[in-house]
VODREN-584216 format. One record per residue (C-alpha): residue number from 1; x, y, z; residue in three letters. Coordinates in nm, 3 decimals. Example, Ala and Ser with C-alpha at 12.3 -4.5 7.8 and 13.67 -1.06 7.14 Angstrom:
k: 1 | u: 1.230 | v: -0.450 | w: 0.780 | r: ALA;
k: 2 | u: 1.367 | v: -0.106 | w: 0.714 | r: SER;
END
This chain:
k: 1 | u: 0.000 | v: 0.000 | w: 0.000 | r: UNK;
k: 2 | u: 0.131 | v: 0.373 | w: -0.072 | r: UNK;
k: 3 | u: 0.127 | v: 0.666 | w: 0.187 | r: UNK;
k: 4 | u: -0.161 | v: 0.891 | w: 0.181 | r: UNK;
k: 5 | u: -0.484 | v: 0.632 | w: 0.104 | r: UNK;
k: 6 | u: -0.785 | v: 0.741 | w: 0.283 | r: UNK;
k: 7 | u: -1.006 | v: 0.518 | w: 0.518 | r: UNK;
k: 8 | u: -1.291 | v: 0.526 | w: 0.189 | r: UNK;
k: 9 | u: -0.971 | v: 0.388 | w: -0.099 | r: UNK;
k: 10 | u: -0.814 | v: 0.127 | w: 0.186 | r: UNK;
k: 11 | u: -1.167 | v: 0.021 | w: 0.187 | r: UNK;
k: 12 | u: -1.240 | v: -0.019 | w: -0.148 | r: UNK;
k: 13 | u: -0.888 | v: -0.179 | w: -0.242 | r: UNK;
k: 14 | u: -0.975 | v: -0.446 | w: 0.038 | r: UNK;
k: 15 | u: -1.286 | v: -0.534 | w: -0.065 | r: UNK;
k: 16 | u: -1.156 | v: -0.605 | w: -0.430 | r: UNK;
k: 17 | u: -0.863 | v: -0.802 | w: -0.301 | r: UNK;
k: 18 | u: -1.045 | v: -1.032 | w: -0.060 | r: UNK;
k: 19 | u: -1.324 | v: -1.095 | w: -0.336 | r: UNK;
k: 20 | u: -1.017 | v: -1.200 | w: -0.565 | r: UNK;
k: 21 | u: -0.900 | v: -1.395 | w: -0.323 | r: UNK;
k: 22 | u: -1.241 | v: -1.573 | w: -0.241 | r: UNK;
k: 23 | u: -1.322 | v: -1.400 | w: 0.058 | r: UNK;
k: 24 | u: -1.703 | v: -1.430 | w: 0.141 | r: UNK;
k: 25 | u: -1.848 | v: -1.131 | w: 0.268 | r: UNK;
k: 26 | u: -1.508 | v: -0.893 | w: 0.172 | r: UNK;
k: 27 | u: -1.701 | v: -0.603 | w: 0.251 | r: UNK;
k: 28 | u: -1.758 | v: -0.656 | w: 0.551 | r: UNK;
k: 29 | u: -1.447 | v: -0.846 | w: 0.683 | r: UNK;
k: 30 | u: -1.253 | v: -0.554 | w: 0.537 | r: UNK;
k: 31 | u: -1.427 | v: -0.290 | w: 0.785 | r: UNK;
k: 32 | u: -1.410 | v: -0.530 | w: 1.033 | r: UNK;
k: 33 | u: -1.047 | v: -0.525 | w: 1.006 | r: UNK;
k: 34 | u: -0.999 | v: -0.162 | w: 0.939 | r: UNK;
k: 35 | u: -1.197 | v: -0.052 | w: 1.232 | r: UNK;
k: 36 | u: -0.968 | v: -0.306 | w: 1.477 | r: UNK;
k: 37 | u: -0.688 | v: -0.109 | w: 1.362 | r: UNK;
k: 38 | u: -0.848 | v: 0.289 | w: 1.386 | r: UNK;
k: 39 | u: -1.011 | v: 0.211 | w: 1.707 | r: UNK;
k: 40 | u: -1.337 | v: 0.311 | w: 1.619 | r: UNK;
k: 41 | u: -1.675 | v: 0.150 | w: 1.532 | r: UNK;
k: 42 | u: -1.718 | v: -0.024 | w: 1.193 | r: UNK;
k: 43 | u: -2.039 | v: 0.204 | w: 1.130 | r: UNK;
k: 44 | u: -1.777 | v: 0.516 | w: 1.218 | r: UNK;
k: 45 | u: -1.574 | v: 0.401 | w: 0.901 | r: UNK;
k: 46 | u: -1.824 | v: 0.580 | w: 0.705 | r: UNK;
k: 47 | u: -1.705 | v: 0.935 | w: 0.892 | r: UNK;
k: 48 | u: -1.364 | v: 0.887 | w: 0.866 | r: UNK;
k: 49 | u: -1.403 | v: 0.817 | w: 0.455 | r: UNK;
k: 50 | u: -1.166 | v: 1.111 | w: 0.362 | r: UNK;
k: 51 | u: -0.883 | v: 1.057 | w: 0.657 | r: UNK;
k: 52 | u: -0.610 | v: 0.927 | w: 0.560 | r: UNK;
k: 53 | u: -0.465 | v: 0.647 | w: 0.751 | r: UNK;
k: 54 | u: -0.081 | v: 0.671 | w: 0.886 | r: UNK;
k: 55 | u: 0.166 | v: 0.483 | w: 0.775 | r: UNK;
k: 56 | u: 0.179 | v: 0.286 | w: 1.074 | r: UNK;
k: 57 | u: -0.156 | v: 0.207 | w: 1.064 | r: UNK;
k: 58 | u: -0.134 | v: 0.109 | w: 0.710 | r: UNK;
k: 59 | u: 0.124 | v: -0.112 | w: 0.842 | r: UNK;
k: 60 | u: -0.084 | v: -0.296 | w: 1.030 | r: UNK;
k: 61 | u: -0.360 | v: -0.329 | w: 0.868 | r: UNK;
k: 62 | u: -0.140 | v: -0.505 | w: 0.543 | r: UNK;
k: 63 | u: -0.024 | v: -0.736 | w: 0.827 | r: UNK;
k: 64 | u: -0.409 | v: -0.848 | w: 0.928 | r: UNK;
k: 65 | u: -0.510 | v: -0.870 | w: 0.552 | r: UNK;
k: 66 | u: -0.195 | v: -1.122 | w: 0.490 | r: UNK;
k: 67 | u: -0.340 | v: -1.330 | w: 0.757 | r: UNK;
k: 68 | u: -0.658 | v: -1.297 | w: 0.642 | r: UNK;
k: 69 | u: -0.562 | v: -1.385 | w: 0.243 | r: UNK;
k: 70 | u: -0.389 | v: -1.701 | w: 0.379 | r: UNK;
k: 71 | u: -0.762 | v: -1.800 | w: 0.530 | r: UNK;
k: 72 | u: -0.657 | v: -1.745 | w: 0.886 | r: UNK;
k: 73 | u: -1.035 | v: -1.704 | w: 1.045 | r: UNK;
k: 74 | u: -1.110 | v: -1.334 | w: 1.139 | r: UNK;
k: 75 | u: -1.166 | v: -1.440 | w: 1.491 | r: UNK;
k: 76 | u: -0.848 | v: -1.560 | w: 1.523 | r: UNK;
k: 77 | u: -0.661 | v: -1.225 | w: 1.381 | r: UNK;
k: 78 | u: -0.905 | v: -1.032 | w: 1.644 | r: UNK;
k: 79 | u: -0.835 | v: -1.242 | w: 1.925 | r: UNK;
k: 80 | u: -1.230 | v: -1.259 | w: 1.994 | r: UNK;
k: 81 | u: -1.549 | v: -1.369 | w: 1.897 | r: UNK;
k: 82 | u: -1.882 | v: -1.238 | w: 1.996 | r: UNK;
k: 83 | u: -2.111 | v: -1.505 | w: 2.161 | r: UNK;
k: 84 | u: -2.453 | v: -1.463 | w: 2.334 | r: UNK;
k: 85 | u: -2.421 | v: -1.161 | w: 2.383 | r: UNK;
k: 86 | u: -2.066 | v: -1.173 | w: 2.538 | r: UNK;
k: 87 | u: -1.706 | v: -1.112 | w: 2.384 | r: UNK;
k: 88 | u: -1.504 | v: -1.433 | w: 2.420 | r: UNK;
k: 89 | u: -1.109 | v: -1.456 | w: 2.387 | r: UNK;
k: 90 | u: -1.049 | v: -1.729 | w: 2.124 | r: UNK;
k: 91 | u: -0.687 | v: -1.858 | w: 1.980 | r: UNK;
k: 92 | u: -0.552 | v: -2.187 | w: 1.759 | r: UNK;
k: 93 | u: -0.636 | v: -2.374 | w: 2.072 | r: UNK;
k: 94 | u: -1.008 | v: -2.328 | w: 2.102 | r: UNK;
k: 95 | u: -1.278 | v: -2.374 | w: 1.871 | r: UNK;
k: 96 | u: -1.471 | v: -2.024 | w: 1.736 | r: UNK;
k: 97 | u: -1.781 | v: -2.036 | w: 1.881 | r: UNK;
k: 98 | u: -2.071 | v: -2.027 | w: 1.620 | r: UNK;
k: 99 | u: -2.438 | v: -1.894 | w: 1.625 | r: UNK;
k: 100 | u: -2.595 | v: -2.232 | w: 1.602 | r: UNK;
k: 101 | u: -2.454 | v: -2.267 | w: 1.985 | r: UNK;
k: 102 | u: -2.619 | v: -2.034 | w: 2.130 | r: UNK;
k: 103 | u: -2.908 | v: -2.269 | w: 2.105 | r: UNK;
k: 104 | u: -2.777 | v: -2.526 | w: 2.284 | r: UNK;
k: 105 | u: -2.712 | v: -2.238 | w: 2.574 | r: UNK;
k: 106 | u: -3.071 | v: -2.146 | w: 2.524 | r: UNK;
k: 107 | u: -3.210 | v: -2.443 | w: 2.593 | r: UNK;
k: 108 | u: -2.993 | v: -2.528 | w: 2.934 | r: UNK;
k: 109 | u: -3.118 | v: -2.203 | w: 3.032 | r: UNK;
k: 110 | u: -3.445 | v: -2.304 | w: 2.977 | r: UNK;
k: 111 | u: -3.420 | v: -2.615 | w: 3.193 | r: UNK;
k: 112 | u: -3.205 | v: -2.435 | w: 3.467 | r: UNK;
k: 113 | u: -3.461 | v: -2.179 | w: 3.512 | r: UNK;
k: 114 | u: -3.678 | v: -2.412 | w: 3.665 | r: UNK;
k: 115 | u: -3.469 | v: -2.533 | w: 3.978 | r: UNK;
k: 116 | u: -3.216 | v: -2.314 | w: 4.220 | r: UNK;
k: 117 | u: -2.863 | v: -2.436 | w: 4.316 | r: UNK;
k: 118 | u: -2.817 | v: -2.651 | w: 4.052 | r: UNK;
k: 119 | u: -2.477 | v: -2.842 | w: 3.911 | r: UNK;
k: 120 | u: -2.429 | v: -2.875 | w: 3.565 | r: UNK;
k: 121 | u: -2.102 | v: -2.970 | w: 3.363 | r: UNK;
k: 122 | u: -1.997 | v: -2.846 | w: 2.975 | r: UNK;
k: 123 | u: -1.781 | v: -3.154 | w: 2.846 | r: UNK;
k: 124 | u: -1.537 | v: -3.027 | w: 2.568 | r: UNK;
k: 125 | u: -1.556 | v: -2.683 | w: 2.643 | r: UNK;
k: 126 | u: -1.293 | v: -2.532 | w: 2.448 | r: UNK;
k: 127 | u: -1.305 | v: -2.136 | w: 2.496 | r: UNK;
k: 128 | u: -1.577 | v: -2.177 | w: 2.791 | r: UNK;
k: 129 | u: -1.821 | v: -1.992 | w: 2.603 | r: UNK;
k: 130 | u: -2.100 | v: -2.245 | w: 2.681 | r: UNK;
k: 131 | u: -2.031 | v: -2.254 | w: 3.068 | r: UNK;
k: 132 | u: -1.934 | v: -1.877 | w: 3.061 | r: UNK;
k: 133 | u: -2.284 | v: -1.796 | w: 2.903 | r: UNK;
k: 134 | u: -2.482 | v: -2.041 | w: 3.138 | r: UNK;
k: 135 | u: -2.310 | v: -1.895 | w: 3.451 | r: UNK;
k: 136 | u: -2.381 | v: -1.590 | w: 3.341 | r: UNK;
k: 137 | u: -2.699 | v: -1.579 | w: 3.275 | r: UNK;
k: 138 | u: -2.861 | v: -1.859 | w: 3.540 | r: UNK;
k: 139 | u: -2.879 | v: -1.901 | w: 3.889 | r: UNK;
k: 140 | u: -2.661 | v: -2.218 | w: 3.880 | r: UNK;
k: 141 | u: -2.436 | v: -2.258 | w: 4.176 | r: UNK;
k: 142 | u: -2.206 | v: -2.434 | w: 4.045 | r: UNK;
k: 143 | u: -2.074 | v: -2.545 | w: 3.645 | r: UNK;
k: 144 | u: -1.773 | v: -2.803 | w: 3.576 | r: UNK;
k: 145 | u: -1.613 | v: -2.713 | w: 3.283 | r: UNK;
k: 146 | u: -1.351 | v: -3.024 | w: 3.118 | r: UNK;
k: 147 | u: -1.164 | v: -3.026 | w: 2.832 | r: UNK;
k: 148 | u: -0.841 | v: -3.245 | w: 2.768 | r: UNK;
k: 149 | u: -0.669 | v: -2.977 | w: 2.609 | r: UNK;
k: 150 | u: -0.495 | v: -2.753 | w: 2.882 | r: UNK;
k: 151 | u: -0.386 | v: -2.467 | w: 2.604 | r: UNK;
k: 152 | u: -0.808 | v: -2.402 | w: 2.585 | r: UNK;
k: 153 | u: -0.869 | v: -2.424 | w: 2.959 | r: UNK;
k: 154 | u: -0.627 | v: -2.119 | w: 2.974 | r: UNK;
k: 155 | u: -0.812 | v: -1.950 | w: 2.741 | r: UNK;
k: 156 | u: -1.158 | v: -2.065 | w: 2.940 | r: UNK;
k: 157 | u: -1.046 | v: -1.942 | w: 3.249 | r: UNK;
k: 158 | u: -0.963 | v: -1.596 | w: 3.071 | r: UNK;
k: 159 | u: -1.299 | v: -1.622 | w: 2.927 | r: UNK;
k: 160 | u: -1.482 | v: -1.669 | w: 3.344 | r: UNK;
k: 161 | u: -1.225 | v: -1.416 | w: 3.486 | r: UNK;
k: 162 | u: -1.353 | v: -1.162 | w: 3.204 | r: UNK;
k: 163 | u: -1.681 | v: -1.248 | w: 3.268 | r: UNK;
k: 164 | u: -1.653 | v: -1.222 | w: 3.657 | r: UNK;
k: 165 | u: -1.813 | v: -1.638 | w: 3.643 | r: UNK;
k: 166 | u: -1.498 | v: -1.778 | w: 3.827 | r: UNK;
k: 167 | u: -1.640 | v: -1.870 | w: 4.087 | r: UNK;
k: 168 | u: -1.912 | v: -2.079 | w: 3.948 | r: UNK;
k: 169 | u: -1.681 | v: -2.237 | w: 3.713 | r: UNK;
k: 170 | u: -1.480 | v: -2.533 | w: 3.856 | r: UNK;
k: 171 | u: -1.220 | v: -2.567 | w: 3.542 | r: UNK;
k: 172 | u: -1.103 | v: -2.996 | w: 3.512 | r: UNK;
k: 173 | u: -0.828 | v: -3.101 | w: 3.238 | r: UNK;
k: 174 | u: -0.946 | v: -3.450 | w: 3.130 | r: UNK;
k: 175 | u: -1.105 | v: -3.669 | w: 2.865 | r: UNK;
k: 176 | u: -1.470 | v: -3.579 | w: 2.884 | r: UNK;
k: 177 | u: -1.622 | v: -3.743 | w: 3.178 | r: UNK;
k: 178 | u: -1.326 | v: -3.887 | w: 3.330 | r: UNK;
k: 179 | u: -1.187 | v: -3.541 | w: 3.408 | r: UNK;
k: 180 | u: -1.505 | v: -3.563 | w: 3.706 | r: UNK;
k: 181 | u: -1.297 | v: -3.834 | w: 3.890 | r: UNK;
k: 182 | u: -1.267 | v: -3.784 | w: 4.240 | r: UNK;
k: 183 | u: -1.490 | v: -3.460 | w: 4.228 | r: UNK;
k: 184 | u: -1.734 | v: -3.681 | w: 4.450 | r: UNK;
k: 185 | u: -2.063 | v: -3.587 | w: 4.189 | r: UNK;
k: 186 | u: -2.169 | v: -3.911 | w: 4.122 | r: UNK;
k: 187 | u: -2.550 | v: -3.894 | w: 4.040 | r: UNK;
k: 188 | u: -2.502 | v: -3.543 | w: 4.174 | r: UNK;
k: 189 | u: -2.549 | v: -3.327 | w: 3.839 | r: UNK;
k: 190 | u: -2.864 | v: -3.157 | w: 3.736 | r: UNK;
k: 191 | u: -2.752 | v: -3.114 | w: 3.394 | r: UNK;
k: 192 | u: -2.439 | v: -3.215 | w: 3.116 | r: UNK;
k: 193 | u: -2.408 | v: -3.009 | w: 2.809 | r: UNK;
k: 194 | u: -2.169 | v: -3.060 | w: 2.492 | r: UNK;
k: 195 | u: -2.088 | v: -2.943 | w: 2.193 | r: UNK;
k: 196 | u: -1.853 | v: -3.218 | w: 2.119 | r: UNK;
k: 197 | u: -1.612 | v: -3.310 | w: 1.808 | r: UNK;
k: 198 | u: -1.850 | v: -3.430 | w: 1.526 | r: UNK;
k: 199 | u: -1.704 | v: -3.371 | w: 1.195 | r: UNK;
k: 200 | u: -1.661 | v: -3.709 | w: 1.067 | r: UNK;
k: 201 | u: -1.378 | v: -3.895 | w: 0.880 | r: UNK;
k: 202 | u: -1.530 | v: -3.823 | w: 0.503 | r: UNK;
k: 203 | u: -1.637 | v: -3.490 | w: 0.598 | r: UNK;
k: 204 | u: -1.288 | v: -3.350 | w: 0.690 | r: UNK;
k: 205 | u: -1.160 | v: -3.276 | w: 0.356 | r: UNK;
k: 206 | u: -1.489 | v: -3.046 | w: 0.239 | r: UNK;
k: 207 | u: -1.460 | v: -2.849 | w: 0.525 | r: UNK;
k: 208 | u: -1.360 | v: -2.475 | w: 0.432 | r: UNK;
k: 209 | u: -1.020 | v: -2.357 | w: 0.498 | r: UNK;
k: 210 | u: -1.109 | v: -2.121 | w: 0.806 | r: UNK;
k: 211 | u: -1.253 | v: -2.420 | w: 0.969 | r: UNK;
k: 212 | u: -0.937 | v: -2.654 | w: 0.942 | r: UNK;
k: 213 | u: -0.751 | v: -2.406 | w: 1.080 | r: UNK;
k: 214 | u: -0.920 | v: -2.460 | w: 1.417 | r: UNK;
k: 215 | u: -0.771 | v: -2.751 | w: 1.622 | r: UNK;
k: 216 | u: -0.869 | v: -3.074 | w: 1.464 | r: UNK;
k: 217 | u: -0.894 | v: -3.220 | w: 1.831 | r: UNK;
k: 218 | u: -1.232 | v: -2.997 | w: 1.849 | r: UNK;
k: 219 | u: -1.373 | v: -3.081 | w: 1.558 | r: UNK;
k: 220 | u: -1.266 | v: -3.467 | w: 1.402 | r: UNK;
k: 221 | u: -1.530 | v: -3.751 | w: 1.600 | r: UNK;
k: 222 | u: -1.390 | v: -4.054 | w: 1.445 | r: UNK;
k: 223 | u: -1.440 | v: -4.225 | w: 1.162 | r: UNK;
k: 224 | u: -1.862 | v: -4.154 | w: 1.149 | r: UNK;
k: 225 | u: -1.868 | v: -3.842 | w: 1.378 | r: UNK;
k: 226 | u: -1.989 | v: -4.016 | w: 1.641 | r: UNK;
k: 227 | u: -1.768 | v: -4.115 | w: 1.894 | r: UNK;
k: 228 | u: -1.727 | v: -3.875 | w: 2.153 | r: UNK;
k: 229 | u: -2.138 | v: -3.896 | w: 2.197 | r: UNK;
k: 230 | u: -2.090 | v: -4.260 | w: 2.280 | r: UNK;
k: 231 | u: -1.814 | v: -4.182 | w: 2.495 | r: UNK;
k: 232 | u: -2.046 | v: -3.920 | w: 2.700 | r: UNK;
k: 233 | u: -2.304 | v: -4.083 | w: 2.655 | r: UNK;
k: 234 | u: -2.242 | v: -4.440 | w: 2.809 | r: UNK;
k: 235 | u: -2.117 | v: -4.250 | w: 3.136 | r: UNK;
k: 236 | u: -2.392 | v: -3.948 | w: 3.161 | r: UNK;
k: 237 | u: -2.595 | v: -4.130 | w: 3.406 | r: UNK;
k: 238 | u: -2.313 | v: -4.226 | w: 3.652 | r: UNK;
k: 239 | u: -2.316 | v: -3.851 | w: 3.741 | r: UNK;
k: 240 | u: -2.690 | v: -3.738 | w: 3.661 | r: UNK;
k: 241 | u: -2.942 | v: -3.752 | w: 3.924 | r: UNK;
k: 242 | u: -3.289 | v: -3.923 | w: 3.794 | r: UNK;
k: 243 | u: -3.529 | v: -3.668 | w: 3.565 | r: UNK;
k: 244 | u: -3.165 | v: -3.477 | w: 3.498 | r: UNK;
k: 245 | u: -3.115 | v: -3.340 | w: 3.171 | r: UNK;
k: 246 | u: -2.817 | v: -3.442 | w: 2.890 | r: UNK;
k: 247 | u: -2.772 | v: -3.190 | w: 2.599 | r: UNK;
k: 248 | u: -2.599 | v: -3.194 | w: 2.274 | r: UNK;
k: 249 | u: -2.520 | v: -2.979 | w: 1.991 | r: UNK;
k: 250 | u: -2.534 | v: -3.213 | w: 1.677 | r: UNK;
k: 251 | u: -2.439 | v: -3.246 | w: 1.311 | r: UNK;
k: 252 | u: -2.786 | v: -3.240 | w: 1.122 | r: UNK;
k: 253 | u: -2.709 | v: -3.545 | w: 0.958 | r: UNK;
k: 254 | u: -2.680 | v: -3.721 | w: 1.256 | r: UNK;
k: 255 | u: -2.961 | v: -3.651 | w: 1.444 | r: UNK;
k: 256 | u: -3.145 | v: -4.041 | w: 1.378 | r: UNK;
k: 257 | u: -2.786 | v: -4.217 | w: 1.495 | r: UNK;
k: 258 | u: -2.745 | v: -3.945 | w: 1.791 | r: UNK;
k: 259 | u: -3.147 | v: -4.025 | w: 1.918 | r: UNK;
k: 260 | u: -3.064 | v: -4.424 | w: 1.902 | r: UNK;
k: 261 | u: -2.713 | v: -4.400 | w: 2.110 | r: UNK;
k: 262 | u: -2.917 | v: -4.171 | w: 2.366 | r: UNK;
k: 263 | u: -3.208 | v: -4.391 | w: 2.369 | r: UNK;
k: 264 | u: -2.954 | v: -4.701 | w: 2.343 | r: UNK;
k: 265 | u: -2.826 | v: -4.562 | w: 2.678 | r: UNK;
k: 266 | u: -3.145 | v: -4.538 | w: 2.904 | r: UNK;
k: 267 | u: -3.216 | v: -4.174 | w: 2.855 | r: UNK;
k: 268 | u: -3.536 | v: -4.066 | w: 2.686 | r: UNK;
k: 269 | u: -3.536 | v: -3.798 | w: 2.407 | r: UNK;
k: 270 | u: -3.722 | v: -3.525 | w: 2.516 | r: UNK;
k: 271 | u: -3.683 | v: -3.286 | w: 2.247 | r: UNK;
k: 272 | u: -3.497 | v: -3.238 | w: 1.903 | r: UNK;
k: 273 | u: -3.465 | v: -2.866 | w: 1.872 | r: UNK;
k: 274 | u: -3.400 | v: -2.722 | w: 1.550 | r: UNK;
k: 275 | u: -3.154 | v: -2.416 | w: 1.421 | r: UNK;
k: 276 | u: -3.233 | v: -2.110 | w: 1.217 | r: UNK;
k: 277 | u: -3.218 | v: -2.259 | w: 0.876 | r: UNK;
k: 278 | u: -3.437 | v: -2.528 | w: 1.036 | r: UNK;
k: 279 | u: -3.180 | v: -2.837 | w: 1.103 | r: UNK;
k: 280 | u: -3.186 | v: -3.068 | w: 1.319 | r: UNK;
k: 281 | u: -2.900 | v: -2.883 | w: 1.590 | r: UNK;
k: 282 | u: -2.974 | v: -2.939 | w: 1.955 | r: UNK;
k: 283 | u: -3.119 | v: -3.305 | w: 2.104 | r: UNK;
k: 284 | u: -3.217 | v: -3.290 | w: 2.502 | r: UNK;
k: 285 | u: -3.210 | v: -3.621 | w: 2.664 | r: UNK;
k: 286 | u: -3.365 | v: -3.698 | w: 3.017 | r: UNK;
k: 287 | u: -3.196 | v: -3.955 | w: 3.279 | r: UNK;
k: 288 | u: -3.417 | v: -4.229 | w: 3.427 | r: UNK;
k: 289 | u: -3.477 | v: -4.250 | w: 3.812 | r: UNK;
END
């Protein structure tokens, strides 16, 4: 880039080089960028048209479009992603929370809402967005939040400090379940929620290039997507009390295979809740007595 471009030519020059270099929504992305680097609102880009940008700011905003070019997910060049309602810290190590979540968090809600001092635990929960949001906005005492990846319970416990949910959030390294060992909550939780690895073996390659540059640990679930819900699954209802509720976010596809292993398991599907292009996204199971 030369000296002198205003915030309207950066602009326009971004637009046309992300579309060139099949960016969706270049537009966009572009003032997203742009307006990380003035320090303004992206709706204050429009005011600023005729400034011209320093040099050092020019600087680094050629640095963010690099990363950007090379497919490097927005979210990951901001450091943050925007999730019910709530900024989240996100890196390489955590998945990018996604819309279609916030479902799943809508749901627990739903249920929580209906008892006080209630335990829940998020298996697989990456940034902490899900535990961070249900903490947040419920009255539940207390929320056990595993993962088996200790580089995203950093970024978790960033995630409840920010959000002033520490001390609802118990934080365990560990494969799913087994990361509740020696917590003494057998048949003790009220609730486990999970949006788990489900992209499956044949899926992998299709994926877009943003998504396989999150970690493949939070997103590959064996060789037909399924495994970690068996995992969960087949030990849910050593720690859920009878009439507790199990919740998943799930691929689409998935949803008949997903009801039989819950079903398969002694839980009973109570509802199959469905996202905003109408998908099957969310299933809600319910522990016997």
């Amino acid at each position: 880039m030369e000296k002198n471009w205003t915030v309207g030519n950066v602009l326009s020059w971004t637009e046309s080089y992300f579309k060139k270099n099949k960016i969706s929504e270049a537009r966009l992305e572009a003032e997203i960028l742009l307006s990380a680097v003035v320090g303004c609102p992206r709706l204050d880009l429009r005011l600023k048209a005729l400034d011209t940008l320093p040099q050092e700011m020019l600087n680094d905003f050629k640095e963010l479009i690099l990363r950007r070019r090379k497919r490097v997910p927005i979210s990951y060049i901001l450091g943050e992603q925007d999730f019910f309602g709530l900024k989240f810290l996100v890196n390489e190590h955590t998945l990018i929370p996604r819309p279609e979540t916030e479902i799943l968090v809508e749901e627990a809600l739903e249920i929580l809402k209906r008892g006080k001092g209630l335990i829940a635990a998020d298996v697989c929960t990456g940034s902490g967005c899900i535990a961070v949001a249900v903490a947040k906005n419920s009255g539940v005492s207390k929320i056990y939040a595993t993962d088996i990846s200790s580089d995203a319970l950093k970024v978790a416990y960033e995630n409840a400090a920010r959000h002033d949910v520490l001390s609802k959030i118990v934080l365990k390294n560990g494969d799913l379940l087994d990361a509740l060992r020696g917590e003494n909550i057998e048949k003790k939780l009220d609730m486990i929620i999970s949006n788990p690895p489900y992209v499956a073996e044949n899926e992998f390659d299709a994926l877009e290039p943003e998504i396989k540059c999150e970690p493949k640990m939070a997103l590959r679930g064996g060789k037909d997507g399924l495994d970690f819900y068996r995992s969960i699954v087949s030990c849910a209802a050593g720690y859920l009390k009878p009439g507790a509720h199990l919740l998943f976010e799930m691929n689409s596809n998935k949803s008949r295979e997903i009801r039989e292993i819950i079903e398969n398991n002694g839980f009973t599907v109570e509802n199959i809740v469905k996202d905003y292009s109408g998908l099957d996204r969310v299933i809600i199971g319910t522990a016997h007595g």
